[in-house]
Every structure is written in structure tokens, then in C-alpha cells.
C-alpha positions as CSV (number, residue, x, y, z in Angstrom):
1,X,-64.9,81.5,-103.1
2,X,-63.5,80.5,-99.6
3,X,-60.5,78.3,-100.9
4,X,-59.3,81.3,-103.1
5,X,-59.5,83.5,-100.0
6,X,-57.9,81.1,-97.7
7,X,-55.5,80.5,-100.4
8,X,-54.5,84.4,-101.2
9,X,-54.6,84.9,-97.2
10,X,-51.7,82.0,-96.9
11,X,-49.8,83.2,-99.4
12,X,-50.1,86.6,-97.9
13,X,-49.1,85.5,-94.3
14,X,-46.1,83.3,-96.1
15,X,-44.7,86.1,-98.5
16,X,-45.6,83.8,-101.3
17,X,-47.8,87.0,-102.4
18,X,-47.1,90.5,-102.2
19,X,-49.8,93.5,-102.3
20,X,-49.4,94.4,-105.9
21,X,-48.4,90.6,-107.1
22,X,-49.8,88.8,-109.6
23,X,-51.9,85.7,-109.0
24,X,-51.9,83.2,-111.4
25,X,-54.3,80.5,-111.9
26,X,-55.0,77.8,-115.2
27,X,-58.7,76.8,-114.5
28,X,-62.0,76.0,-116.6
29,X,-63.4,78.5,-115.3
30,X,-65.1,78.6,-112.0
31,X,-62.1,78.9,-109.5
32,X,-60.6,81.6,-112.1
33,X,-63.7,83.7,-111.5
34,X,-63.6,83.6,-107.7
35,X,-59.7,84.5,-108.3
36,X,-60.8,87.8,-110.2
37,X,-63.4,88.8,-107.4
38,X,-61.1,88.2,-104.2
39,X,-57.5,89.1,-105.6
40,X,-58.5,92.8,-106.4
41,X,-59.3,92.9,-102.0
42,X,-55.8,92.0,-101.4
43,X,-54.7,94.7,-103.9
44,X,-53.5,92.0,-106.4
45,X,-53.5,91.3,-109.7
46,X,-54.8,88.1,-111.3
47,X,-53.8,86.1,-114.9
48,X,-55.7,83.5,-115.7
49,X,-55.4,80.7,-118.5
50,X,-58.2,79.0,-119.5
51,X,-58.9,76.1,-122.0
52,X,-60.4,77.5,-125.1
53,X,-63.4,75.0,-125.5
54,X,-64.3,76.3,-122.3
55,X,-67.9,78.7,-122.1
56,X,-66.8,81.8,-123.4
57,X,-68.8,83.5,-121.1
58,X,-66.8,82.1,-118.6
59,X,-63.8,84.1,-120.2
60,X,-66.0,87.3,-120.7
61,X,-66.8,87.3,-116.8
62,X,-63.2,86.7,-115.6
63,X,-62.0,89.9,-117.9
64,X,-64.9,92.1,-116.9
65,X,-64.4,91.5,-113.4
66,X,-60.6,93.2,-114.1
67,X,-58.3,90.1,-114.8
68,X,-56.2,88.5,-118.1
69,X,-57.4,85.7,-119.3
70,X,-54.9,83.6,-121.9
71,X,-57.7,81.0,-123.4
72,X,-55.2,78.1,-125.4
73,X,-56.0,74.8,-126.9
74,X,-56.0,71.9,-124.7
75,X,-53.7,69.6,-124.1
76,X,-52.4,66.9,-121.8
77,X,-51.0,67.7,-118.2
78,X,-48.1,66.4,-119.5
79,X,-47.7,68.9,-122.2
80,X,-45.7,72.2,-121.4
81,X,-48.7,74.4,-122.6
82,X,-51.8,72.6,-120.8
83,X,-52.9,75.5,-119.2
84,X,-52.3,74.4,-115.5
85,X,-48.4,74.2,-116.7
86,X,-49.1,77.9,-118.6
87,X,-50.0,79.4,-115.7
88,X,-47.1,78.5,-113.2
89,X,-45.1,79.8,-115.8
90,X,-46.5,83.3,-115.8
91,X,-46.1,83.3,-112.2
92,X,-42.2,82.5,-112.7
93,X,-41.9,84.8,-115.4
94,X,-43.5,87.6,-113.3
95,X,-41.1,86.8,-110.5
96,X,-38.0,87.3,-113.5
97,X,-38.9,90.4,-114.0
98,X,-39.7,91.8,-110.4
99,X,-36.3,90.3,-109.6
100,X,-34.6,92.0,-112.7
101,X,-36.5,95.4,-111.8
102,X,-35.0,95.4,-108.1
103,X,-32.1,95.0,-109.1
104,X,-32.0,97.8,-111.9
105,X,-33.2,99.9,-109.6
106,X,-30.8,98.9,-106.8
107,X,-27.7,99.7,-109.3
108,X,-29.5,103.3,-110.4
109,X,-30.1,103.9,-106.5
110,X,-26.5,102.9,-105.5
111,X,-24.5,104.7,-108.5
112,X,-22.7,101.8,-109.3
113,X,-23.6,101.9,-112.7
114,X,-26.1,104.5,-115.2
115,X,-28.9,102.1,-116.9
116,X,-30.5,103.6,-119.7
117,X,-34.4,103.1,-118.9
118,X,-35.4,102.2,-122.4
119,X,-32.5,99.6,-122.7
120,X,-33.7,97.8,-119.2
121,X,-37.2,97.5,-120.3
122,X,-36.0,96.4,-123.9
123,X,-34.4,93.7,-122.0
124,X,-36.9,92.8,-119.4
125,X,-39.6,92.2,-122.1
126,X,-36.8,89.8,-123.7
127,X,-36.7,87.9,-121.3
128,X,-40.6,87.9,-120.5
129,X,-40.8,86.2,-124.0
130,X,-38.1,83.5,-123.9
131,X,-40.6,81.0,-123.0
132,X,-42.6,81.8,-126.0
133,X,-39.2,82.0,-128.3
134,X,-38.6,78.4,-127.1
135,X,-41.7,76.7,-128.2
136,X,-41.2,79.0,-131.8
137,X,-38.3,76.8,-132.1
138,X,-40.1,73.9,-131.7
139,X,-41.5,72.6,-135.2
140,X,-43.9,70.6,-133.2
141,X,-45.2,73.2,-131.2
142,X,-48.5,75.2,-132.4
143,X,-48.8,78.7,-131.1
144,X,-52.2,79.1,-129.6
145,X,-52.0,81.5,-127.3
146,X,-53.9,85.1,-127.6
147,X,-51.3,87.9,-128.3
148,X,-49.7,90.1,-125.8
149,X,-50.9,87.4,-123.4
150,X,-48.9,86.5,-120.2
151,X,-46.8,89.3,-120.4
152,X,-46.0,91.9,-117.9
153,X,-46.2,95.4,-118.6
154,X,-41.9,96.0,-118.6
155,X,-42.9,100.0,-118.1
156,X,-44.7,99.6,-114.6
157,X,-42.9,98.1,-111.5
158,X,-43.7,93.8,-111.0
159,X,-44.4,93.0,-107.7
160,X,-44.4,89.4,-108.7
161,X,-46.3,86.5,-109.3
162,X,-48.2,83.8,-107.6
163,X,-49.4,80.3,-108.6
164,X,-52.6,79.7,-106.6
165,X,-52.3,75.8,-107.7
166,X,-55.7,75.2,-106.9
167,X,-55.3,71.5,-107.8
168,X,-52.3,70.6,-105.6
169,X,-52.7,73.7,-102.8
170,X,-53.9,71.9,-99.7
171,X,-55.1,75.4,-99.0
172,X,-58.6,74.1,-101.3
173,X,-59.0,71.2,-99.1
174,X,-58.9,73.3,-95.8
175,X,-61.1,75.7,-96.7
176,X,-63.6,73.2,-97.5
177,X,-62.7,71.1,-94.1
178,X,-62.7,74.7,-92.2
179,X,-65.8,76.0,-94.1
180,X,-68.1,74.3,-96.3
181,X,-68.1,71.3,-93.9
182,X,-69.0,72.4,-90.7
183,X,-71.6,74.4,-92.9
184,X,-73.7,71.3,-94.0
185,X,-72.7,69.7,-90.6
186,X,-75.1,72.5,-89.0
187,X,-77.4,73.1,-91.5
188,X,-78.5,69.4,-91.7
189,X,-78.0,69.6,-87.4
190,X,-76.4,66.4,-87.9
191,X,-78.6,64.4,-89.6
192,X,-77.5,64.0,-92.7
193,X,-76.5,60.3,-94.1
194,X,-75.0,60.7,-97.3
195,X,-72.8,63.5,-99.2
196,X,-72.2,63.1,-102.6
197,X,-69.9,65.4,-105.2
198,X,-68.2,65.5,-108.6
199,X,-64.2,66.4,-108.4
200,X,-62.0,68.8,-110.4
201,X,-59.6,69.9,-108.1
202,X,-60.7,67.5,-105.2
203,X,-60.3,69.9,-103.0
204,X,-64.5,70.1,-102.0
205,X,-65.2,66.4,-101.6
206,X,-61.8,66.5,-99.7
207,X,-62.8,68.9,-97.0
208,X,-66.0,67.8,-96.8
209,X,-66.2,64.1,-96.5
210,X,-63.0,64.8,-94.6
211,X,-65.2,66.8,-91.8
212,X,-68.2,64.6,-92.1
213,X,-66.6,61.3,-91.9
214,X,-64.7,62.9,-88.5
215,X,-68.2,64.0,-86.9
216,X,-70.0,60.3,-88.1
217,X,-67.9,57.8,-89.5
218,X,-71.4,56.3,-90.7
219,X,-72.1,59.1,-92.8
220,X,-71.0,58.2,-96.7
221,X,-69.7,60.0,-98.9
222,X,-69.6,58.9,-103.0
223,X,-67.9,60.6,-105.6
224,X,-70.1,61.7,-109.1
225,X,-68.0,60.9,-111.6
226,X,-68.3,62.4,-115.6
227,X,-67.6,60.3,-119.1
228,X,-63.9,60.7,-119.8
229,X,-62.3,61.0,-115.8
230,X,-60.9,58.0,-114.2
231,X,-61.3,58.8,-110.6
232,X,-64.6,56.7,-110.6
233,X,-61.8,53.6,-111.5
234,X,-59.6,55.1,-108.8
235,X,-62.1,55.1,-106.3
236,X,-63.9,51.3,-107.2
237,X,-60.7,49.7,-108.5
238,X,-57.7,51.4,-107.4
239,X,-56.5,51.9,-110.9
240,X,-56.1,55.5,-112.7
241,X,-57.5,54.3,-116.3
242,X,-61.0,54.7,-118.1
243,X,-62.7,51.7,-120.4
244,X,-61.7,53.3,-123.6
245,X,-57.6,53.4,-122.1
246,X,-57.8,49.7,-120.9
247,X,-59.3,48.9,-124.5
248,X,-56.2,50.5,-126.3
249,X,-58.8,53.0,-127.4
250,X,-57.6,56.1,-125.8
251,X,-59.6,59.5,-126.4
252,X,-57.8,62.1,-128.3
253,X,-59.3,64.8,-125.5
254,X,-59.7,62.3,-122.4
255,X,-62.4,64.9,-120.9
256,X,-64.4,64.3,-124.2
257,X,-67.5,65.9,-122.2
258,X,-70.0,69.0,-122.3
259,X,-69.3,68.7,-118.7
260,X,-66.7,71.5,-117.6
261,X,-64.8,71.8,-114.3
262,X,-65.2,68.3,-113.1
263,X,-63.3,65.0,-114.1
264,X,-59.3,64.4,-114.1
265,X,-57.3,61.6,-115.4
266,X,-54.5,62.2,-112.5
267,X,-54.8,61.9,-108.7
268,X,-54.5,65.5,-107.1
269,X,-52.6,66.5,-103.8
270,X,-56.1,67.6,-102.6
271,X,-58.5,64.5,-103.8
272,X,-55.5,62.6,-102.0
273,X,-57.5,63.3,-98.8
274,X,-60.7,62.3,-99.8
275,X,-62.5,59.6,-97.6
276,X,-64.6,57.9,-100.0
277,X,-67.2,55.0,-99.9
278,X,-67.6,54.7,-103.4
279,X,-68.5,56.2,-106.7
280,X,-70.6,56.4,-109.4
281,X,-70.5,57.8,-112.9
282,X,-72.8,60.0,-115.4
283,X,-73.3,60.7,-118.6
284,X,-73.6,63.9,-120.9
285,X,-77.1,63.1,-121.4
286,X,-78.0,62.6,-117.9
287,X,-76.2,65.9,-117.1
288,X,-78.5,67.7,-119.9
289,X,-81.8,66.2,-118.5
290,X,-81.0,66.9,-115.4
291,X,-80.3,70.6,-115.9
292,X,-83.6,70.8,-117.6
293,X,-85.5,69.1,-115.1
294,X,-84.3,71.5,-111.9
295,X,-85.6,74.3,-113.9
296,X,-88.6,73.2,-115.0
297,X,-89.9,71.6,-111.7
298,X,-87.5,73.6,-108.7
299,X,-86.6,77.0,-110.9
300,X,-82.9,76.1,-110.2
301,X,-80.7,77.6,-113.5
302,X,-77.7,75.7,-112.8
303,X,-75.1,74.4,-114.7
304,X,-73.3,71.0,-115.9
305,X,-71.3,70.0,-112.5
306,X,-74.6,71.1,-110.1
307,X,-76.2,68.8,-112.8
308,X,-74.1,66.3,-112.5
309,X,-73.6,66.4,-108.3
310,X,-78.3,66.0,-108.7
311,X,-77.6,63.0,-111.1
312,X,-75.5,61.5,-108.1
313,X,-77.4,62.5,-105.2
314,X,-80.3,60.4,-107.1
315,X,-78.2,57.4,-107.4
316,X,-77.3,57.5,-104.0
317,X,-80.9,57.8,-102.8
318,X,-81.8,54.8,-104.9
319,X,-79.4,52.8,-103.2
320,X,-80.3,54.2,-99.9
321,X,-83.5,54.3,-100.6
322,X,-86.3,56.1,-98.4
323,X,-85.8,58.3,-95.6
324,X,-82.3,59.2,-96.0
325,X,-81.2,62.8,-96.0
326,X,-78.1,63.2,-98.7
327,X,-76.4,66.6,-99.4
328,X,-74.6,67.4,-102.8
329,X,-73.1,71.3,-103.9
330,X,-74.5,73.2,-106.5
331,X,-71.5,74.9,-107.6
332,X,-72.0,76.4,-110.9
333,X,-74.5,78.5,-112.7
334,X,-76.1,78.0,-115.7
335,X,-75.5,81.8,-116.4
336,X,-72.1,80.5,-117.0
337,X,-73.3,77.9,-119.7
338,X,-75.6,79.5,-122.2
339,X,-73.0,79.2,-125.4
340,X,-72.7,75.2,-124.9
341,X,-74.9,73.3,-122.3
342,X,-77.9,75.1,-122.5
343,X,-77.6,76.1,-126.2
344,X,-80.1,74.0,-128.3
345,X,-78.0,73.8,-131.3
346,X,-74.4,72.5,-130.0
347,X,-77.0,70.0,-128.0
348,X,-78.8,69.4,-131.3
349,X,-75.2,68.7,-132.8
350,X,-73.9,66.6,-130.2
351,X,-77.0,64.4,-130.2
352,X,-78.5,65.8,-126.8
353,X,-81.2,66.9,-127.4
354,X,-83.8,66.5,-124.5
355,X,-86.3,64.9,-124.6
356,X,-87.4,63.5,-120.9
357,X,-90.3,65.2,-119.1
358,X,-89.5,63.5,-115.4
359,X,-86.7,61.4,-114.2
360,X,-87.2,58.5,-116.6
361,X,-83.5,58.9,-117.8
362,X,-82.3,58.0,-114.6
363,X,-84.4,54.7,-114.4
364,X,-82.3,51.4,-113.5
């Protein structure tokens, strides 16, 4: 929640963002929600567009907290309709039409010239669907996208739109430096040895082994890596690529995972500033085990990145091994997870089904 504030107070500060504006984010899901819950304090708007094999709880909490959500079928970064690349477009299309609205109703203020209000709008929601005409063009192009989404309402002023970029605003990585830092700095008084995190965005381990390593440079800090990413190659080998790419056996969905939030196959502006020791990597059964473990033996409901930051806290403190203190986040819910990773019949489908009563599954 703090990166989304510090981000909407930048943009605020900068003009970037107007009271009124629209903020626009693409996200799996987490970072959209804290969106919906802080944009609505700065009397904005927010748009979201989410992959559609996401949780669709995830979707049902973004809308009931008062935002859009655009779910679409996911694609590569590269693609013009990944939903990262989706939602920098709303933003630009918002600005469009604030732009085109100003200056209708600069020429109706002035006199220079009558504008028949009907006519404008006809033509302002013309040009909010240009993008959309474009890819209709394109025989290659499926239309995924939900109706009537990522349009602007031509009838009501636009105060524009905002792209919170949470992947590549550096904004992420301070408020984690600022913030959650100086947070597990004092609440271990110091004494931690070890901090260990899964990356989406980055912007988390970022901050925090940023902070850490600045306060003890003998305090390490690993990345958790999920099946699919290949930031666990870019942090032990220096090469952006996973097994199955260096085998000519690419994935057709590289983030062929029931993980959700975590794992990238690019190197963000905010995972850039990461100071990492090394990494480690998980799998989808581990993740599943581990979920069901917290809850039966700590009552922690949690979902599959917390599961996967316990998997590599564990691997850390077997390397370590006794009398180390190590720190990971539990970031997500399991509220936020009940329609995939903690539904026993997608598990049952995808051959996950656990089965582990301890921590056996995590035995060297």
C-alpha cells in the first residue's frame, strides 16, 4: 500500500495527476487493489487491467472497492495488448480526451466558434476508440477485452489519466527503501541476518535489501524465485533466460505457474536496484504445501507469493543453518486465492494435490 501512496503523492506534487484524474495501472492483482483503496483519498479515479487467468476474486475486490477492471488474455510484454502496455494506453487516451474537452470548451467560452454538444462527444468517443479500431484491422489481432472497457465517459468532463507504472516507477522502490525497510530494520533491532523475497515488480526486495545492505553490508539478501521467471538466471548467471528457453523449448505462457504476482522474464527499472547475494527457486508444489502447512500449524491463510517468500526463507535457513534470524514478507492473502490455489479441484487437475503433513517436501 505505501508505494501506491508514495506513487499517487509524486504524481500529485509533479502534475502528473490531477484531483479528478484517472489512474491507470495493468497488474495481477495485488498492487491494482491497493490502487482502488488509496486513489479514491486523492479524489481520483482508478482503471485497472488485469490478466484474465488471474483469481477472479482478485477482479471482484478491485470493482467493489469502486474501480474498472479490463481483465484480457495474456500475452507477451512485447505484445501491444499485454496488459501492462493496455493500461499506459488508457492513460493516454484519457489525456486525448481531457485535452480535446479543454479545448471545446475554450472555443464555447471564447465565442470563436458554436460546437454542437452532441457532435463533440460523438467525436470525443471516436477517438477514445481508435486504438480499439486499429487492432479490428488487424487479422491477427483477437479482441479480448470486456466491452465498454477503457473508455471514458465522453458526457462527464476528463481530468486525465495517469500510468502508475508500478514496474518501472522508482516511486515502488522508495517507498520500500523509505518504509518497509527501516520497518524490519527496527522491528528485528538490528539483528536480523538474512532477508529473503520473491519479485514482480522488484520494487520490495529493491528497497529493502537496498536499506539493509546500507545499515549491515553483512546482512544477505536472496531472491525466491517461481517456475517460469528468469530472474533466478539473472541473479546466479547474469543471463535473462530460463532452462526450457536455452533448450529451444520455450513455454507458450513463460509464467506457466499457479503462482500469481511474482516472476518476470525482463529486468525492471525497480529490480535494477536490487543488492542481491543470490537466489533460489520454487516450485508450484512447494508453493501448495507450503500454504497448507502455515495454516494448519501457525493459522496463517496466505496466499501463493507469501507461500513462496516461507519456501525461501527455509532454504536460506538450511544454508545458514542454526541461530540465524531471516525476515521474508507475507504479501498476499489467501482470501485472494480461493478460485485457484486453494481450490481442491484446479489442484486435483493440475496434479497438486497435497499430500505432505510436515516439511518433508522441502527435504534436500
Amino acid at each position: 500500500m505505501s508505494n501506491c501512496k508514495c506513487s499517487l503523492s509524486t504524481a500529485l506534487d509533479s502534475g502528473d495527476l490531477i484531483c479528478g484524474g484517472t489512474v491507470t495501472e495493468g497488474s495481477a492483482g495485488s498492487t491494482a487493489i491497493s490502487l482502488a483503496t488509496v486513489a479514491p483519498a486523492y479524489g481520483c479515479r482508478c482503471h485497472v487491467a488485469i490478466p484474465d487467468d488471474a483469481a477472479i476474486e482478485k477482479s471482484q475486490i478491485i470493482e467493489t472497492l469502486g474501480a474498472t477492471v479490463e481483465r484480457v488474455r495474456p500475452v507477451s510484454i512485447t505484445h501491444r495488448d499485454h496488459f501492462v502496455n493496455i493500461a499506459r494506453r488508457r492513460a493516454l487516451e484519457a489525456n486525448k480526451l481531457a485535452a480535446a474537452q479543454r479545448e471545446a470548451n475554450g472555443t464555447q467560452t471564447n465565442g470563436l466558434a458554436h460546437a454542437d454538444s452532441k457532435m463533440t462527444n460523438d467525436e470525443l468517443a471516436t477517438m477514445q476508440l481508435e486504438s480499439k479500431k486499429t487492432q479490428d484491422n488487424d487479422s491477427s489481432h483477437v479482441n479480448m477485452e470486456m466491452p465498454h472497457s477503457g473508455k471514458c465517459d465522453p458526457s462527464s468532463d476528463s481530468k486525465g489519466g495517469f500510468f502508475a507504472d508500478q514496474f518501472e516507477n522508482l516511486a515502488n522502490y522508495r517507498a520500500h527503501y523509505e518504509w518497509t525497510g527501516p520497518e524490519i530494520w527496527e522491528q528485528t533491532k538490528g539483528s536480523l541476518h538474512a532477508f529473503v523475497a520473491a519479485a514482480g515488480t522488484g520494487g520490495t526486495i529493491a528497497g529493502v535489501s537496498r536499506y539493509l545492505k546500507e545499515k549491515n553490508r553483512s546482512i544477505k539478501c536472496f531472491l525466491m524465485d517461481p517456475p517460469g521467471s528468469g530472474l533466478f538466471n539473472k541473479v546466479t548467471r547474469g543471463v535473462m533466460y530460463t532452462k526450457e528457453e536455452a533448450e529451444g523449448k520455450r513455454l507458450k505462457n513463460p509464467f506457466d505457474t499457479i503462482t500469481e504476482g511474482i516472476g518476470i522474464n525482463r529486468v525492471t527499472s525497480n529490480f535494477m536496484m536490487a543488492e542481491l547475494d543470490g537466489a533460489y527457486r520454487g516450485t508450484d508444489r512447494e508453493a501448495v504445501e507450503m500454504s497448507r502447512f502455515l495454516l494448519r500449524n501457525d493459522g496463517l491463510f496466505v496466499g501463493s507469493s507469501s507461500a513462496m517468500n516461507c519456501i525461501g526463507a527455509v532454504r536460506v535457513a538450511q544454508d545458514l543453518g542454526p541461530g540465524h534470524t531471516i525476515v521474508t514478507i507475507l504479501c498476499d492473502s489467501g482470501m485472494r486465492h480461493l478460485s485457484k490455489f486453494f481450490n481442491d479441484q484446479y489442484l486435483a487437475d493440475h496434479g497438486l494435490t497435497p499430500t505432505a503433513t510436515g516439511l518433508e517436501f522441502l527435504d534436500k
